[in-house]
N, C-alpha and C positions, 0 to 999 in steps of 0.2 A: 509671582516671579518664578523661576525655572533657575535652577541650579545643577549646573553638569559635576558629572560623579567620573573618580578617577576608578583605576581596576581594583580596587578594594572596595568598591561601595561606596564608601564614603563622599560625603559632598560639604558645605559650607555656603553660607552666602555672606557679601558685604553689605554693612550697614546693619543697624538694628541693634541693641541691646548688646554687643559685642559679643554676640555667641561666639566658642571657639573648637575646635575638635583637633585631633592628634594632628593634623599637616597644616593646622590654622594658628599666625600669630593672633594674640588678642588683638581687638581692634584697637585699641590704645595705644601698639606699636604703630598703629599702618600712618604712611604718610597721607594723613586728610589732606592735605595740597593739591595731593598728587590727584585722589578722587575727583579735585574738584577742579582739576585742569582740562580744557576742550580738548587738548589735542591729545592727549589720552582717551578718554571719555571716545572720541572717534574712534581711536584706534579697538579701542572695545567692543563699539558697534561693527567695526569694520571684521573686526575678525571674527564674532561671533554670527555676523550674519553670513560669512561664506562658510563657515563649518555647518550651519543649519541647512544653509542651501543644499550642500554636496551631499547630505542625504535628501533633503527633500524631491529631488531633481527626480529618483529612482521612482515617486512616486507623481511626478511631472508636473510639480508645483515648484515655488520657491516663494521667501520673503523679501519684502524692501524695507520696511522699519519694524526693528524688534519691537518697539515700544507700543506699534499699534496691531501688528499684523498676530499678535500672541492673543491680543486682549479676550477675544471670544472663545479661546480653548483647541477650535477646530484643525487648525496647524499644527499645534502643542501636540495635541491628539493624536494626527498622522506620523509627526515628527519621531514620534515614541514604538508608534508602529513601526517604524521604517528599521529603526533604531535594534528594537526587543526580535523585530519578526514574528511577532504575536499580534492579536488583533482584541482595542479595549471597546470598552461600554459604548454603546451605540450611542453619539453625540446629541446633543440637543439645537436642533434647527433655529430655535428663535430669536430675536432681537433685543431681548431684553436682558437686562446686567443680570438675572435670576440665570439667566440661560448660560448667559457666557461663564458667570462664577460655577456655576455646574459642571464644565467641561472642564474650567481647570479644575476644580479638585477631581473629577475623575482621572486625569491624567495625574496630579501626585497621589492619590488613592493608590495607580498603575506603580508608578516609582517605590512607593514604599513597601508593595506588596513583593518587591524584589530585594527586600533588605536592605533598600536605600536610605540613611538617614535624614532627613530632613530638621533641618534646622533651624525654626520659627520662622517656618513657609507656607503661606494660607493661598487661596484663590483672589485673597482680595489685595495682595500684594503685588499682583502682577502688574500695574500702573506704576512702577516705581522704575527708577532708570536702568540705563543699560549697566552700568555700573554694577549691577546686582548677576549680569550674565555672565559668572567668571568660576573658571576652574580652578580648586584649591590644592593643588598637586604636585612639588617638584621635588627632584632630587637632587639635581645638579644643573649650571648652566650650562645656556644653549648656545649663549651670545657670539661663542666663536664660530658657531657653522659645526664644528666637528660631531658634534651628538647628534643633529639632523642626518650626515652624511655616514655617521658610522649604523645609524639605524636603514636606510635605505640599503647600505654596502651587507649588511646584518642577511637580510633576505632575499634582496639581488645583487650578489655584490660584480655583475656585467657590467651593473649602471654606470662605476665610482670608482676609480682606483685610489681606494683610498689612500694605499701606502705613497699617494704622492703628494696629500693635502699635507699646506702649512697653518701648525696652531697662527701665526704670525699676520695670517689675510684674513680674517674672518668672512669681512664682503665679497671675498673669492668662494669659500666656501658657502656660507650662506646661498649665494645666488646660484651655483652650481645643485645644491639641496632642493633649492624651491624649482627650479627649472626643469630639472629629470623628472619631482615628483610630478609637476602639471604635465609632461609630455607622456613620461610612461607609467606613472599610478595613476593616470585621472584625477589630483587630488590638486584643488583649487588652492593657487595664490590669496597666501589670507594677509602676510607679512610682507614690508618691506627691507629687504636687509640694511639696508641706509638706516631706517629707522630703527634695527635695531643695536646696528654699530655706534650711532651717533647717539645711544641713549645711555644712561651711567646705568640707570637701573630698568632694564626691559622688560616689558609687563608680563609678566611671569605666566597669569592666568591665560590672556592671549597667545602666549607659544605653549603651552601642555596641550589649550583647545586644537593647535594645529597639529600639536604629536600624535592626538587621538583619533585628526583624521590618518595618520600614515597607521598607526594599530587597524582600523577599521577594512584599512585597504589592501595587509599585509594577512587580518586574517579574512579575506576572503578569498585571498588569494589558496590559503589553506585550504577555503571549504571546496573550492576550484578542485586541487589535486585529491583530494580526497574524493572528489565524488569522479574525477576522472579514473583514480585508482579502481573502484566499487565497477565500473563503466565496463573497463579490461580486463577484471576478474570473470565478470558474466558474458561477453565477448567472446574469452577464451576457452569458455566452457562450451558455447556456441559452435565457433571453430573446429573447436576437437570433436564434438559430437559430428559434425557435418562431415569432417574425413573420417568417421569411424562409418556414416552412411554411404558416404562416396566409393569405400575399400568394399562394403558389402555389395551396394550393386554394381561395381565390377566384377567382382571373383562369382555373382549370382548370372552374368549375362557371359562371361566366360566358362562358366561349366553348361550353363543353358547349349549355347554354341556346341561346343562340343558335344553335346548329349545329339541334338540337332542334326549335327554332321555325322553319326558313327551307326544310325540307327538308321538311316539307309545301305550302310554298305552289309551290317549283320542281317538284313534282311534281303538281301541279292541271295538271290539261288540260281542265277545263270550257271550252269554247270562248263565246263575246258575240255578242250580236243586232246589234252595230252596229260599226261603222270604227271610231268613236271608243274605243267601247272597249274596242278590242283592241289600240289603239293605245295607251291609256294602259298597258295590260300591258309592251308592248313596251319603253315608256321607263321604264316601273321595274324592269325586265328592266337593261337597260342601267346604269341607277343602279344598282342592287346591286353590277354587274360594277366599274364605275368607281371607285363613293365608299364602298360598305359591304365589301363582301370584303375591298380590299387593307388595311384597317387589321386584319380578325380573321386574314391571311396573317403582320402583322406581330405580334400579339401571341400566334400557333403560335411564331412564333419563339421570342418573349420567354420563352415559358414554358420551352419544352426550356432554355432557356438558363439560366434561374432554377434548373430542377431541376437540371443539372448543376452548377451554382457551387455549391446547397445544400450534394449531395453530398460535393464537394471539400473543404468548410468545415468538416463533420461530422467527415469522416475524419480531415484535418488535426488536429482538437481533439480529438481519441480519442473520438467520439460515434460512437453506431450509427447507420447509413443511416438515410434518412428514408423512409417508404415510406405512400404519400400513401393516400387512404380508399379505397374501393372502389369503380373505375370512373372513380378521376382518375388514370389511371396514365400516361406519356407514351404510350404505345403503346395507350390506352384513347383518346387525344385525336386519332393518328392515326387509327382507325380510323371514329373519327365523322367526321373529313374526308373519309377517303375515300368514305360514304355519301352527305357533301353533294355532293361533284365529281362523282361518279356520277347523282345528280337536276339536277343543271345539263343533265348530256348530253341534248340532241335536245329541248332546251325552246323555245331562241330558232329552229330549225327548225319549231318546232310552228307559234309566234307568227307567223311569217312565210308560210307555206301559208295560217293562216287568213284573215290579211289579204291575200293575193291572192284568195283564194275570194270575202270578201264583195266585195274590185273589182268581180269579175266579175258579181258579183249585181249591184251599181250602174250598171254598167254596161250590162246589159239592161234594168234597171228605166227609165236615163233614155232608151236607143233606144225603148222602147215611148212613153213620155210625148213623146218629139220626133216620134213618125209622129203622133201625134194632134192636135198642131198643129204643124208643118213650119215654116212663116215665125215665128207668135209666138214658135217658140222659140229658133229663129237668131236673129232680131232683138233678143233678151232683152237687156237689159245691152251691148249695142253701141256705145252711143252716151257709155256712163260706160267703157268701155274704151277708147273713144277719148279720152276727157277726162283719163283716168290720170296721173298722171306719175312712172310707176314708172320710167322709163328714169333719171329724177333719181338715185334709190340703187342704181341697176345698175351689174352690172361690166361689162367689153368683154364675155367669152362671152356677159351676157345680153343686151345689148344688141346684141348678132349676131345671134343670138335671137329679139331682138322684133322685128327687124327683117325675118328671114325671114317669122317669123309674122304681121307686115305685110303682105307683098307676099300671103303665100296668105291672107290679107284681102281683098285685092284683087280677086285673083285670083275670091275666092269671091262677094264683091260682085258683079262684075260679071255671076258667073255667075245668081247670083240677079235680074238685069235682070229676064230672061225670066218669071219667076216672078212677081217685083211685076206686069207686065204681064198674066202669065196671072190674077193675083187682081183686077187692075181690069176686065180683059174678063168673070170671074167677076162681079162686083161689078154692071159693065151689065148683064149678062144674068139677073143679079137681080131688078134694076129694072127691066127689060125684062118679066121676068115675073110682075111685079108682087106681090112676093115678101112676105109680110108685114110679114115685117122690116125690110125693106130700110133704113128712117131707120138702125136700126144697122147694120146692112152698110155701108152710105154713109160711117157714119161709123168705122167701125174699114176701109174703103179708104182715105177721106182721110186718117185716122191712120196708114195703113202709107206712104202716097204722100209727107206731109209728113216722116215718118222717115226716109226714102231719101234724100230731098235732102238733108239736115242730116249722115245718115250720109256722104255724099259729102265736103262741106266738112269735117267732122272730120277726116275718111281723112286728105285733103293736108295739113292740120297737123300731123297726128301724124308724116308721115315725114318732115318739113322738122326736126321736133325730134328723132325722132331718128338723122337720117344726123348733125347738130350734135354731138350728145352723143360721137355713136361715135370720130368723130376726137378728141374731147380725152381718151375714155378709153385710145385706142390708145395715145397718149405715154405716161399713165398705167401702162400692162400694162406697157411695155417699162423701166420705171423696175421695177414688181413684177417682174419676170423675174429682172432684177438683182441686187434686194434679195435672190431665195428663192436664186440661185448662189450669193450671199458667206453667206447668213443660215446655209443647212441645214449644209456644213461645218463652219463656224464655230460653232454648237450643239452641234453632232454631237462637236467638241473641249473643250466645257467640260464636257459630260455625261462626256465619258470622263475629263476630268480630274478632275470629281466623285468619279466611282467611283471612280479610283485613288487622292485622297485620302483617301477615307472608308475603303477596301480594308483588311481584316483582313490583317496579315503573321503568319508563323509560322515564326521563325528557333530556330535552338540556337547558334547563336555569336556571334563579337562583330564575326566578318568578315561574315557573312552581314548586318546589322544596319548596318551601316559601309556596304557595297553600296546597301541602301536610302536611304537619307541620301543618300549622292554624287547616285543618281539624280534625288532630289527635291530635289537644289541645282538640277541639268541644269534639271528641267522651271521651277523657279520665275525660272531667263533668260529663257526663252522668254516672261514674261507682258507686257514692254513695247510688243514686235510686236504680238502676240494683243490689246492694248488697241488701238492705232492701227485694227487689222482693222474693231472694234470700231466705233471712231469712224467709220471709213467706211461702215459700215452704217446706221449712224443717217442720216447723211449722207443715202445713195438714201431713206430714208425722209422726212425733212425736205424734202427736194424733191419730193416728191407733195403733200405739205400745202399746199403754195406753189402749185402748179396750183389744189387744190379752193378754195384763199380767193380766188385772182385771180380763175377759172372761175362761182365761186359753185356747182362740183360738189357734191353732196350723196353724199359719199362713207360710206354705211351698211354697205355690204358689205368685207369684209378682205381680204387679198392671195390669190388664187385656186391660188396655187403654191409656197405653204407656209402653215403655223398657225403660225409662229413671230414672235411680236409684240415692237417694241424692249423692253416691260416686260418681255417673257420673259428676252431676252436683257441687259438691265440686273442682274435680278433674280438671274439664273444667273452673272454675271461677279461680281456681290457675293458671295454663296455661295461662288463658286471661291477669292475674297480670305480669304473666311471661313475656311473651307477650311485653307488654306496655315498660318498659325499654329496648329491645332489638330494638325495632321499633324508639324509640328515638334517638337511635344511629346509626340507619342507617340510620335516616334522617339528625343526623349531617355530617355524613358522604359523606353522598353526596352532602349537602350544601357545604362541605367540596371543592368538586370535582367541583363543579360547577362552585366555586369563583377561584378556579385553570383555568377552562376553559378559564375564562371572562379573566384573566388575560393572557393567551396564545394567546386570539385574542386581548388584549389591545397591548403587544407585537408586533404584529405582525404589528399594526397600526402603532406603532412608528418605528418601523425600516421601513416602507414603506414611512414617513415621515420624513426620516434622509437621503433617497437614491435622493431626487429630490436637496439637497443643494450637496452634493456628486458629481451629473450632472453637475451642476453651477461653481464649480474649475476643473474640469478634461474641460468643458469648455473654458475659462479664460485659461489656459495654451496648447489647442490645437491650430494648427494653421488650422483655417477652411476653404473650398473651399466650395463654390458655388455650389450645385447640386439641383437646385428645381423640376429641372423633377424625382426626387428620394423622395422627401419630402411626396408627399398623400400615396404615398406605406407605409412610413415608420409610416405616423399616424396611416393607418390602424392598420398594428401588433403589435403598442404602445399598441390600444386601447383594442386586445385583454387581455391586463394582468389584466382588471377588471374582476377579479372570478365573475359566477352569487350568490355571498355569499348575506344571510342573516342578516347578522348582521350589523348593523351602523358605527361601530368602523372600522371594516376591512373596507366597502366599503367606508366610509370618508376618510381613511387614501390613499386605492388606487387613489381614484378620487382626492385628494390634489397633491401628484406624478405625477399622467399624465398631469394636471395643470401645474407645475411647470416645468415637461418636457418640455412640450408643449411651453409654453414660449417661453423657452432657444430655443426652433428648430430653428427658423428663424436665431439666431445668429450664429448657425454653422451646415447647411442643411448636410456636411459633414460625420456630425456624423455619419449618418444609414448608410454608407458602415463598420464605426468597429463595431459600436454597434447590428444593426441586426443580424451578423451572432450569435455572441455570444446571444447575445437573444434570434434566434428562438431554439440553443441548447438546453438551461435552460426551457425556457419555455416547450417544447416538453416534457423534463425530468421530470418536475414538475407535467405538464399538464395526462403522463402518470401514476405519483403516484397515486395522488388524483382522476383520473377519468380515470381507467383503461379500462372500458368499453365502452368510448366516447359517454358519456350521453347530453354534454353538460353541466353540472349539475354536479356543486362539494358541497358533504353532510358535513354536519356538521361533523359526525364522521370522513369521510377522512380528513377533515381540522387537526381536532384535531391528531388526527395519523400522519398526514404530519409535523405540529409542533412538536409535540412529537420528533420525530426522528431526525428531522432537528437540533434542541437545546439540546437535548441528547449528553454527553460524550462516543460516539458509539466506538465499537474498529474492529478496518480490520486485514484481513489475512495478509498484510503486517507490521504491525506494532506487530501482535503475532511473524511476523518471526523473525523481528530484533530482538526483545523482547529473542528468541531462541537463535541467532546470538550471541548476547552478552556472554547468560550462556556459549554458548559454545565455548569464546575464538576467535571470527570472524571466527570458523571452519565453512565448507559447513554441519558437521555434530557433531551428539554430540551422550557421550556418558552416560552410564548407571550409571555409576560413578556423570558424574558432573550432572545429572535429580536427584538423590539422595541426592547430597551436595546440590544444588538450592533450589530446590520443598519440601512442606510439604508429609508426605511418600504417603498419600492415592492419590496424585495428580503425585505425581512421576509415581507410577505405573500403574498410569491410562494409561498415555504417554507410559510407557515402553509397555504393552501391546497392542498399536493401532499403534507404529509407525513402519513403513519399514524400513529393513537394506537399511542401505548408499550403493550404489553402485560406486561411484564415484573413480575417477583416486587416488585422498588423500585418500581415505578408510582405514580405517585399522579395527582389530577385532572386532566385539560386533557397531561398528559403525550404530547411526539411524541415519534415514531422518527427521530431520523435519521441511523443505519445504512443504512435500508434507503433511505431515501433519496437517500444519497451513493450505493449502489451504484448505483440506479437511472439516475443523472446519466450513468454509464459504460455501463450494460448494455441491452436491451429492453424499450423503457416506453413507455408515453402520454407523458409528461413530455416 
């Protein structure tokens, strides 16, 4: 006979010697009547055989009489497989009652090796009636429908509004329970509510058999979202990966491009018919240098940087390397730099021989045009050079300057005397010779004679204004002098305090980490002086502004002895503030990391430290042989498992282990025939993590990676597929429908679009794979 077990294990059967257990009256109480009533008795078959069906279904059988279809074991058998989701003792094929009594006690062999009680329950009892198929389990009545419907409303409560059921209808209730379940649990009509309204006392063991199908249905419903949860997690990890690949080979085909486009214009040497425009070459020459290069130096950077983090993030998550398209490789993006840095070279030399060349052309060009007319062309523009008043937005150098180039003014004026003279004795002797022209000759004399005298008077204004100018700019310079001694140091220290704030560190410990810190408490004293420094620079500069408004200087030109402007230096002092609490925080942060570290190889000491008492009972319960001509071999490849590691903690911990090993050997020299092989396995395994290139030598960072991984909740291609397996019903395949009901939509159709149709013999329409597509997730794919 077969006795069903409630969730405590427990079970009982009817009839026999009145065994009883904690949920069983004696049979002394039970109503024998009742037993021995048909339309019970039915009702026992009837129910018991649809709860056996609605599992066996899964496995595409089903029974029609308990009484004969169990006799041989081989349904029993399956029924329990369906049931456990384990697989038992390979049945026995034959026809004989020897065979059939074999399968049932293999099948309660199965049940009791789950801590099933059985309760004077043999193989040879299974010929006895239905009566005997009943569940000994309640707590409470069902009869009114409300416990059926509070249990559905319990884990779907869409079904059921409960808050509308009356204790008062039962058969409203009831039939509402059994109706949803058969429609939307799949759980087969076993009960009729009639029958169990119109019964005083309703068969107890018949409705727990049917509660057990809605448990069965409720949790697999569990096992559903859990394995869709597990689904989402490595999806998502997928996802992210993919737009961490997607951002690379964009920003690697956008500097490509670029690189692409700029290396034929730096490599033009058409040389220009004009100054000007070889001059605009030159300043876009310059632009490139200044404002377009250094942003594509930074985002070379960005990318090596992206590729490595991909990397890291891949391998961490048991992903294959990412390995970018053809010709965006990082060593594909150096090499087009180095083509561009290469067409830079001997450009802006080019640019600057050609504009010396055309000088010099201009330069001939205007001594030919000044021998041709000598005075109109000195005299050109004399007279508005004199009326200028550039000296207003000049600095002292220029205005030393103009002032030289004043006197050889002068100088040149005067020499020109003789010259105005020789054109006026020209001019008479013109008119003396009665020259045709002469009315114009007369009058471009008296135009040169009236311009001489005018040029005179301008001259001595122009130097009266500017020897004036020059002394107020002297005071001026010597304020700028000042300002560029306090200003250039004092730059020159926030730039470097810049850099060492922003300064990548790369520490392994927590001393090393703790150093850093101390030193950036030091520097962040020092910022109250460094401000006062500060204030007195501004200071020389606010006292220049105070001369130009009393002076009414027109101070256009900046300070001649540096480029360093108080906005610069405002701008760079906010930054360094800025600065200061960002660098705070990465130094907690990697203190952060570091105390994580210590504790991953604290770790790692105590589990090395828990494995040599471990040794000591598997020990104690081997029965050991004698092999000492095996024992120095076996110390040997013990002693390899001392990592060359640096740290105290790990190598204490390993050195306490082979001690203890050590020990124990002589007690049972035996060991190293089981323990070796499986040793040099792991160790090999291990050995090739951490030191893949057989250095000898295991880093600190593999350590840390190796732990990482090792104590990580990692997820495998087998465990996404059952994960799959379940949504889809223990199908080989799944379809579009149940990815839709499971998965959240944008994870759903991620899957829809990367998985292969099902080929398989079960296929049917729209059917995917995914087998091959969980493999995929772990192995070499587009995906």
């Amino acid at each position: 006979m077969v006795a069903a077990a409630g969730r405590d294990g427990r079970v009982g059967r009817s009839g026999g010697g009145g065994q009883t257990n904690d949920y069983m009256q004696p049979e002394e109480d039970w109503d024998r009547d009742l037993l021995l009533d048909p339309a019970w008795e039915k009702q026992q078959r009837k129910t018991f055989t649809a709860w056996c069906n609605s599992h066996l279904r899964k496995a595409g059988t089903q029974i029609e009489n308990i009484e004969e279809d169990f006799r041989d074991g081989l349904k029993l058998m399956l029924l329990l497989e369906v049931i456990s989701g384990e697989r038992l003792a390979k049945p026995e094929r034959g026809k004989m009652r020897v065979h059939k009594i074999s399968n049932v006690n293999k099948a309660l062999d199965f049940i009791a090796s789950k801590g099933v009680k059985l309760v004077s329950i043999g193989a040879e009892e299974t010929d006895m009636g239905p009566a005997h198929f009943a569940l000994f389990c309640l707590s409470h009545s069902w009869k009114d429908g409300l416990g059926f419907c509070a249990l559905i409303h319990r884990h779907r409560p869409e079904l059921i509004d409960y808050g509308k059921l009356r204790k008062d209808d039962p058969l409203t209730n009831l039939n509402t329970a059994f109706d949803v379940a058969e429609k939307y649990l799949d759980i087969p009509k076993m009960l009729d509510a009639e029958d169990i309204v119109g019964t005083a006392r309703p068969d107890e063991k018949a409705i727990m058999t049917y509660v057990s199908s809605f448990y069965h249905a409720f949790s697999g419903a569990q096992k559903a979202e859990t394995a869709a949860n597990r689904i989402c997690k490595v999806l998502a990890v997928n996802q992210e990966n993919e737009q961490l690949m997607e951002d690379y080979e964009k920003l690697a085909s956008d500097l490509l491009e670029w690189i692409r486009r700029t290396i034929p214009w730096l490599e033009n040497r058409a040389p220009e018919n004009t100054m000007q425009a070889m001059q605009q070459k030159l300043e876009d020459f310059r632009d490139y240098r200044r404002l377009h290069k250094p942003p594509k130096v930074q985002e070379k950077c960005q990318l090596e940087i992206n590729f490595n983090t991909l990397q890291t993030k891949l391998r961490l998550s048991n992903r294959p390397a990412f390995m970018p398209s053809e010709g965006k490789m990082v060593s594909d993006i150096n090499n087009a730099w180095g083509g561009l840095e290469q067409a830079e070279k001997g450009y802006e030399e080019w640019l600057l021989n050609e504009i010396r060349r055309l000088e010099r052309l201009d330069h001939l060009a205007e001594k030919f045009r000044q021998k041709a007319s000598i005075h109109e062309s000195w005299t050109d523009g004399k007279e508005a050079m004199l009326q200028q008043k550039d000296y207003e937005t000049a600095t002292l150098s220029e205005i030393k300057a103009l002032l030289k180039k004043h006197e050889a003014f002068e100088s040149d004026l005067a020499a020109h005397q003789d010259r105005v003279e020789q054109i006026a004795a020209i001019a008479q002797e013109l008119n003396e010779l009665d020259y045709y022209d002469s009315p114009s000759v007369n009058a471009r004399c008296q135009k040169i004679c009236d311009q001489w005298d005018n040029l005179g008077a301008l001259t001595q204004k122009r130097r009266e204004a500017l020897e004036r100018t020059e002394k107020l700019l002297e005071t001026i310079d010597q304020l700028y002098l000042e300002y560029a001694k306090r200003a250039a140091p004092f730059n020159n220290w926030m730039e470097g305090a810049m850099e060492d704030l922003q300064d990548t560190f790369i520490v392994h410990t927590i001393e090393e980490i703790q150093g850093l810190t101390t030193a950036h408490e030091q520097f962040k004293a020092t910022l109250p002086d460094a401000d006062k420094e500060r204030q007195a620079i501004l200071g020389i500069h606010n006292e220049v502004s105070k001369i130009v408004q009393t002076y009414h200087v027109n101070m256009a030109g900046t300070n001649p002895y540096t480029t360093i402007t108080p906005q610069e230096i405002n701008g760079k002092w906010e930054h360094v503030r800025q600065l200061v609490p960002r660098r705070d925080q990465a130094l907690m942060e990697e203190h952060a990391r570091q105390q994580q570290n210590e504790r991953l190889r604290k770790q790692f000491g105590a589990q090395a430290n828990v494995i040599g008492p471990w040794i000591q009972t598997k020990m104690e319960v081997h029965i050991c042989t004698q092999q000492p001509d095996k024992k120095e071999y076996f110390n040997e490849r013990l002693k390899l498992f001392l990592f060359d590691f640096a740290f105290p903690a790990v190598r204490c911990a390993a050195e306490q282990f082979l001690l203890t090993f050590m020990a124990l050997l002589p007690k049972c020299p035996g060991l190293h025939d089981s323990l070796v092989l499986q040793g040099e396995a792991e160790f090999a395994r291990i050995m090739s993590i951490v030191d893949p290139n057989r250095m000898g030598v295991v880093t600190f960072q593999a350590f840390i990676d190796f732990m990482s991984r090792e104590t990580a909740d990692t997820d495998t291609a087998d465990q996404v597929m059952a994960s799959f397996k379940i949504l889809a019903g223990d199908k080989n395949y799944i379809t579009v429908d149940e990815l839709r009901r499971e998965l959240p939509p944008d994870q759903a159709e991620y899957c829809i679009a990367r998985m292969a149709p099902y080929n398989g013999r079960d296929a049917v329409p729209g059917a995917l794979d995914y087998m091959s597509f969980s493999t995929a997730l772990y192995g070499e794919s587009d995906l």
